[in-house]
C-alpha positions in Angstrom: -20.8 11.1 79.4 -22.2 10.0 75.9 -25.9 9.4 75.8 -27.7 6.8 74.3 -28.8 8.7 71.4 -25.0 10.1 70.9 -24.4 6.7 70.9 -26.6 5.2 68.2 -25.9 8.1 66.2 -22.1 7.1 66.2 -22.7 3.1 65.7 -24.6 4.2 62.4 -22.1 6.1 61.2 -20.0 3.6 61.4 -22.6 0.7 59.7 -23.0 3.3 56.9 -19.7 3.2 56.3 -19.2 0.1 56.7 -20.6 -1.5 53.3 -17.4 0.5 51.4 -15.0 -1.2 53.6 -16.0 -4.8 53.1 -17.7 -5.6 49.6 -19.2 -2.8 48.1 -16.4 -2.2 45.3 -15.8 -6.1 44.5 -19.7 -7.0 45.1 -21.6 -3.7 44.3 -24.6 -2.2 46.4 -27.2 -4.8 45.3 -25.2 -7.7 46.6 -23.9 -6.3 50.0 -25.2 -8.6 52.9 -25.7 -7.8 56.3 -23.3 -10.6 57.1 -20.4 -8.5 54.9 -21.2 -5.1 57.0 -21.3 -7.5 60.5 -18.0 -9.1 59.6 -16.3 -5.5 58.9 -17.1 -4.4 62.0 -16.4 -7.7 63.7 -20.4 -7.4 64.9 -22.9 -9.7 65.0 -25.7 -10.0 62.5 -28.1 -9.3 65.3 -26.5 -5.4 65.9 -26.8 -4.3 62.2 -30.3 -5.2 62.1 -31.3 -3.7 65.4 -29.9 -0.1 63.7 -31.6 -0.8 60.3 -34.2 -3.5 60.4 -33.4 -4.9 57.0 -30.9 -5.4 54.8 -33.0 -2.6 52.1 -33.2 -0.2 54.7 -28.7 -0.6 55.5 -28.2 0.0 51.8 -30.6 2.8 51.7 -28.9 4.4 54.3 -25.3 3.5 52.9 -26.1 5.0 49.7 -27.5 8.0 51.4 -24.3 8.7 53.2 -22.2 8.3 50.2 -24.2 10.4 48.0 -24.0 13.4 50.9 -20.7 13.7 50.9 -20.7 14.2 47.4 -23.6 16.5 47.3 -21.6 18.6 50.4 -18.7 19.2 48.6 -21.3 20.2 45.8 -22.6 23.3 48.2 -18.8 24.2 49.1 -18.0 24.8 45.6 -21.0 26.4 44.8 -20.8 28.4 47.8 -17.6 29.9 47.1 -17.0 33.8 47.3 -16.5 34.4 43.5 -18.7 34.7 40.2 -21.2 32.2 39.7 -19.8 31.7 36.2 -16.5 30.2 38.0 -18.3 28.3 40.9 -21.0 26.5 37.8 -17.5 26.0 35.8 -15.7 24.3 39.0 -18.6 22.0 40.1 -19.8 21.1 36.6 -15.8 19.9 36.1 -15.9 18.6 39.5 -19.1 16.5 39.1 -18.2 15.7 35.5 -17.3 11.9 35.4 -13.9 13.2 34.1 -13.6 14.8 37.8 -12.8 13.9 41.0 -16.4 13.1 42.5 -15.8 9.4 43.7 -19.6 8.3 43.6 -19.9 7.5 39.8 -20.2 4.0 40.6 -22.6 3.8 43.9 -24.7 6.3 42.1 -24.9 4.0 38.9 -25.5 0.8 41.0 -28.1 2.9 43.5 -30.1 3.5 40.0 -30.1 0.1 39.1 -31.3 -1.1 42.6 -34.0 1.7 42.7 -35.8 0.1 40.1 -36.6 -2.8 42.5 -36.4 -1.2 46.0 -39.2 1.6 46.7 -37.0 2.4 49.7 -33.8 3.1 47.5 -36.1 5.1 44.9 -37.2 7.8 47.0 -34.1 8.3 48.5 -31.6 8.6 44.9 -34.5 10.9 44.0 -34.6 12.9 46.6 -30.7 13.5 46.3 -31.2 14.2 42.6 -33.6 17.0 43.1 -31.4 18.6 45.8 -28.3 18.5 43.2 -30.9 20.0 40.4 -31.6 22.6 42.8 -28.1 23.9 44.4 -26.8 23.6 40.4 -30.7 25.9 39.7 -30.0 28.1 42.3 -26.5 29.6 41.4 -27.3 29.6 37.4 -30.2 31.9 38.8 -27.6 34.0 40.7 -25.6 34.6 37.5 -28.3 35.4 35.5 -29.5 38.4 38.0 -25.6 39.4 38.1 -25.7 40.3 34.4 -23.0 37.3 34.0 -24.6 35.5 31.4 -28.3 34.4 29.7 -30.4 31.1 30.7 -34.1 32.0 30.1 -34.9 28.5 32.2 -32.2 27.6 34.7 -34.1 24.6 36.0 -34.5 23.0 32.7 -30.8 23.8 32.4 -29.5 22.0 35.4 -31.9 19.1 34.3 -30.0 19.2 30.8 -26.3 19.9 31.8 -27.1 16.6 34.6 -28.7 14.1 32.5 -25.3 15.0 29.6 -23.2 14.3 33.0 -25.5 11.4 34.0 -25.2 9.7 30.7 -21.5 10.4 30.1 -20.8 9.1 34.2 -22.5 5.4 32.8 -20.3 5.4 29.3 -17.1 6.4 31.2 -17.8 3.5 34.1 -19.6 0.9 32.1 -17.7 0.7 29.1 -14.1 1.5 29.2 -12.0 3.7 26.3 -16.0 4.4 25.1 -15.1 7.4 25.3 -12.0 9.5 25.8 -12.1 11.4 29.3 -10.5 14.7 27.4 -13.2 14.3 24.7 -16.0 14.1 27.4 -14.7 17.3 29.1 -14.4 18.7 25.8 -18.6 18.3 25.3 -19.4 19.1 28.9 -17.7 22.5 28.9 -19.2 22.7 25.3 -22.7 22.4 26.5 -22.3 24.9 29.4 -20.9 27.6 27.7 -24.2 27.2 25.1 -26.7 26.9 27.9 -25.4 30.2 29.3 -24.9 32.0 26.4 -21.2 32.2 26.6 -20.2 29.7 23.2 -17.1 31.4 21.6 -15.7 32.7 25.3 -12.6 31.1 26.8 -13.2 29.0 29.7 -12.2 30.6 33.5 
């Protein structure tokens, strides 16, 4: 049968979740109550807090899980068997706010929280250094494949991330600030000039 640890493991994965089924969208991250996450699960208080111990600690988590799926679907582009020219093209697009990535606004609010909750800061910058890094890693690959020229790939990834970044909070925060084709316009722009490729036709 299912062990206790199986067990827990599954009732978590169910409170992370939780928070994006009750009020995360109306009430955002910061406001989320253990009484929302309870009450989706049709739980008492009691069980949420045996799991996570505080309320800081369930939207830590929450957050965590959110951002993972986004950061897996990250590697499985990146990890695709073509060039890395195509795989840097497909995720930047892909993680542009003009995209599909459906985090923009958890990641946003997880920011804002962070500034207030240790717990929450370690955590979005841990997940922000693992982005840095699979985007590092693959504009390394191309550069030893001949495919293109980045002297500094990690101060590259930083670049081409905070552009994405600051685009993700003008696109969310402030609607028709800026148009989404004008946006994909300067985020294909500034990868083709980090690499070295201004002037070629996107793949």
């Amino acid at each position: 049968g299912e062990s206790a640890v199986d067990s827990g493991r599954a009732a978590r994965g169910t409170f992370l979740s939780a928070p994006h089924r009750a009020k995360t969208k109306a009430r955002g991250v910061a406001a989320v109550r253990i009484a929302d996450v309870a009450s989706a699960l049709g739980v008492s208080n009691a069980l949420v807090l045996y799991h996570f111990s505080t309320k800081e600690k369930l939207v830590a988590a929450a957050f965590t899980y959110a951002a993972e799926e986004d950061l897996a679907r990250l590697r499985k582009l990146l990890g695709r068997r073509t060039s890395a020219l195509r795989r840097l093209r497909s995720a930047v697009r892909w993680y542009a706010p003009t995209g599909q990535a459906k985090g923009w606004r958890l990641w946003i609010e997880g920011w804002a929280v962070a500034l207030r909750e240790p717990a929450l800061q370690e955590v979005t910058r841990d997940l922000d250094r693992r982005w840095k890094a699979a985007l590092t890693e693959v504009i390394a690959e191309g550069v030893a494949a001949g495919e293109f020229r980045c002297p500094e790939p990690e101060a590259t990834a930083l670049r081409l991330t905070a552009l994405l970044d600051g685009l993700a909070v003008q696109l969310t925060s402030y609607a028709g600030a800026v148009a989404r084709s004008r946006a994909q316009e300067w985020v294909d722009e500034a990868l083709a000039r980090e690499l070295g490729l201004e002037g070629t036709s996107p793949a």
